[in-house]
N, C-alpha and C positions, 0 to 999 in steps of 0.2 A: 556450453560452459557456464558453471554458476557466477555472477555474480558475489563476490563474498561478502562485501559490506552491506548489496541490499538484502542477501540472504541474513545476515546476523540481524537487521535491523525486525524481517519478519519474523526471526525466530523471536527478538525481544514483545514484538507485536504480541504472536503467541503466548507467549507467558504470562503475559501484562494478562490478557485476558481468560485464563486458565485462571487467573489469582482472582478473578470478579474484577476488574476493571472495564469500566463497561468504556463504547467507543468513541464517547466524545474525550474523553479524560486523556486516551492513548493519541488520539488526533491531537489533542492541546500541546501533550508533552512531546511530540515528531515537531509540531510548529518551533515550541519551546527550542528543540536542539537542533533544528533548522537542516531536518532531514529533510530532502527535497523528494518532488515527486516525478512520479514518471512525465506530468503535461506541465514545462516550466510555464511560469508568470508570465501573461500576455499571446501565450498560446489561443490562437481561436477553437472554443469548443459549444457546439450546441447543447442548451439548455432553455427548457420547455418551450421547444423550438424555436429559436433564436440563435444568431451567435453572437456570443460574447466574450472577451478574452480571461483566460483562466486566473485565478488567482494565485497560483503557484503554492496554494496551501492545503494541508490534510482536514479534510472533513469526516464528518463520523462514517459518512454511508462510501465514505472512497477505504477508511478500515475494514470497514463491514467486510465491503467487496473483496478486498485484499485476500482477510481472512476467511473467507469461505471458497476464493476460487481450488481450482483444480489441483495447478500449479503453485501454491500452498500447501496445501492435503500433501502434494507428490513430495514437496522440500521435505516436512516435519517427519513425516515417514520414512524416506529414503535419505536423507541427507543430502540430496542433491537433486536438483532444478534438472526438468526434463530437457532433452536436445535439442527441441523442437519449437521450447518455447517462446513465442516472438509479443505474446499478449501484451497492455499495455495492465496486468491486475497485479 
């Protein structure tokens, strides 16, 4: 079952960057409107092997990822998010 809020929020991802937004600007403005992310604030996550707790904030290369995964591609296409999907992209 889709999500609808994080589904519009990808579609607005989408678009943002269909228009030349490139992804740090789309990351500022999710901060800006304090769209959350899939790994809340103080989550432990490794980075460059370490852990450390998450910031709870959108970085350029967490849109990147967004917008290129699979499960992406599948929403904008189909209009709806696969059944299967459990990813955290």
């Amino acid at each position: 079952m889709e999500n609808t809020e994080e589904a519009a929020w990808v579609r607005r991802m989408a678009a943002w960057r269909q228009a030349g937004i490139g992804f740090h600007v789309i990351a500022k403005e999710l901060n800006n409107s304090h769209v959350l992310t899939k790994i809340p604030k103080g989550t432990p996550i490794k980075f460059r092997g370490r852990l450390q707790p998450s910031s709870g904030l959108w970085q350029y290369s967490t849109v990147r990822t967004v917008l290129e995964s699979k499960h992406t591609k599948k929403l904008l296409e189909t209009g709806c998010k696969p059944k299967n999907s459990t990813s955290d992209e």
